[in-house]
N, C-alpha and C positions, 0 to 999 in steps of 0.2 A: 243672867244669860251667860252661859259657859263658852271659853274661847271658840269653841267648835261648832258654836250655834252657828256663829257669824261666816258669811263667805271669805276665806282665807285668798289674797287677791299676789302675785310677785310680779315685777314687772323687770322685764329686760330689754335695755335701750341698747341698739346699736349706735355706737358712738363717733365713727365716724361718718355712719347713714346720715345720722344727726345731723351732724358739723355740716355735710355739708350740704344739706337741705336748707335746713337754714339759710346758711348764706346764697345758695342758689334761688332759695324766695325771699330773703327780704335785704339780700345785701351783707349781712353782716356774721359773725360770730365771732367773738374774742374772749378766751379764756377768763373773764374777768370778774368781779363779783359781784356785780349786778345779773350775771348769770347765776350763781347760786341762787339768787332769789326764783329767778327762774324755775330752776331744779327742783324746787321746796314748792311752788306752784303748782309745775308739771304734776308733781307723783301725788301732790293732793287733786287737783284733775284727775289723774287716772285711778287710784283709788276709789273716789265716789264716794266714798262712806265704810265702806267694807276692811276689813283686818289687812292690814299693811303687813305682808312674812319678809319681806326684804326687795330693794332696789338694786340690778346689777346693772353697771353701766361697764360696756368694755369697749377701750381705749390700746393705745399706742404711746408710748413716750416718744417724742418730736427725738432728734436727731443733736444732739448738746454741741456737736463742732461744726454743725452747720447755722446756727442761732443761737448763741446762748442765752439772752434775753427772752427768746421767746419759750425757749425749752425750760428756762426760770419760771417764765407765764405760768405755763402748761403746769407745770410742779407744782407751783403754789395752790393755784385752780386744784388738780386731783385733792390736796391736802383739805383744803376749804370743804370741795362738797363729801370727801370721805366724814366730815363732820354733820352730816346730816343724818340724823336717826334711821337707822334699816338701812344706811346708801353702802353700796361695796365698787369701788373702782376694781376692775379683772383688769389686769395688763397685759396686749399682746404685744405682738413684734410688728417693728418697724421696719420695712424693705426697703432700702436705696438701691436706684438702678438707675440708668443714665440715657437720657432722651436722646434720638438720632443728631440734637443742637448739642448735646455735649453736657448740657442742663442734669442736673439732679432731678429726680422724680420718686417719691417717697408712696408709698402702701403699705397701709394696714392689713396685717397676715396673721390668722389663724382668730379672730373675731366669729366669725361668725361659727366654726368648729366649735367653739368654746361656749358660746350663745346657746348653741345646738342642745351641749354635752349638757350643760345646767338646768337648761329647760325638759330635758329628757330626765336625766336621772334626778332632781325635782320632782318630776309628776310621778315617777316610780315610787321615789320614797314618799309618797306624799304630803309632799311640803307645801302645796297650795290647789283651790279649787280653779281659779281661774290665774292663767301666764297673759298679761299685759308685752305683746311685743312690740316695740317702738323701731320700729324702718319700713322700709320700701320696698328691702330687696327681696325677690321674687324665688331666692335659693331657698327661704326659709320655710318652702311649704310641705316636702317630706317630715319634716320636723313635725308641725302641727298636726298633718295627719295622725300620727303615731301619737302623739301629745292627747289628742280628742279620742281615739280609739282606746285610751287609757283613763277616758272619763273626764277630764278634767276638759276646761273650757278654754280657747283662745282668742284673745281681743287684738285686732291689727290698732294700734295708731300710728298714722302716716304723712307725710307732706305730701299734697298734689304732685308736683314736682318728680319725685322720685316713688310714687306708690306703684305697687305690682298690681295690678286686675287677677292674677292668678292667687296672689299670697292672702287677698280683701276673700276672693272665691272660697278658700276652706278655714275663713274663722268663723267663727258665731258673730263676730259682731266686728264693724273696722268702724272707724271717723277720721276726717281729717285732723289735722292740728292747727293746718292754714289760721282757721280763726278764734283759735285760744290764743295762737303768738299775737295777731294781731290786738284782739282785747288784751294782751300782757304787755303789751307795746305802746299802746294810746295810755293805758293808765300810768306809765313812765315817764309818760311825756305831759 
């Protein structure tokens, strides 16, 4: 069976959809290495069986003079899962702006632009049969329109928590993640 038999599958995680779904449903998220194992689950999860063309996850580098320990975390973590076969960490920018308490308040900027550009010019060249998008947010559905009218198929996976009713609306196919974490969770435990 020639590479081309098999359905060619990419999957793109918004990364801080992710982070903070996660921790919006089960408490937790920390850059740490029990999450890579995670990551190495996830994308055989979402894979299914089919030809794995590559994993983009796109992220933010944390703020180094506001934490340096954790912006260390954070570093380590990118280093760790860019070690995992087909994985590509995309890096965007980091926005600090300052809460009406005087507080630092930090956003990820230009993610989902980037999400957009690779998922599009992907299916143009094509580079896969089906886009795997991992979030919630509800921006990303001109995307897939344009993505499926270019033939290629789109899968939502989402947490309850944060999923669109409009983004689930124009994929082929959505599921929760709810209870893959938790089956990834009890078996940790």
């Amino acid at each position: 069976m020639g590479m081309r038999d098999r359905e060619r599958v990419a999957v793109f995680i918004d990364g801080s959809n992710f982070y903070h779904s996660l921790k919006d449903t089960f408490g937790f998220f920390h850059e740490g290495t029990e999450n890579v194992e995670l990551f190495r689950k996830l994308i055989e999860f979402l894979r299914n069986g089919r030809l794995l063309v590559g994993v983009y996850y796109y992220n933010a580098p944390l703020d180094r003079s506001y934490d340096k320990k954790l912006y260390s975390r954070q570093q380590s973590f990118f280093d760790r899962i860019r070690q995992i076969p087909g994985f590509r960490v995309v890096l965007c920018d980091m926005r600090k702006t300052f809460g009406k308490d005087g507080m630092p308040e930090y956003r990820v900027k230009g993610d989902d632009i980037q999400v957009t550009t690779d998922m599009l010019s992907m299916a143009y060249e094509d580079a896969y049969d089906t886009a795997v998008l991992v979030s919630g947010d509800g921006d990303f559905r001109p995307v897939i329109l344009k993505v499926r009218k270019l033939g290629k198929a789109v899968e939502n996976a989402y947490f309850h928590v944060s999923g669109s009713s409009l983004l689930r609306s124009v994929c082929d196919r959505s599921f929760a993640l709810d209870g893959f974490m938790r089956g990834f969770l009890d078996r940790k435990n």
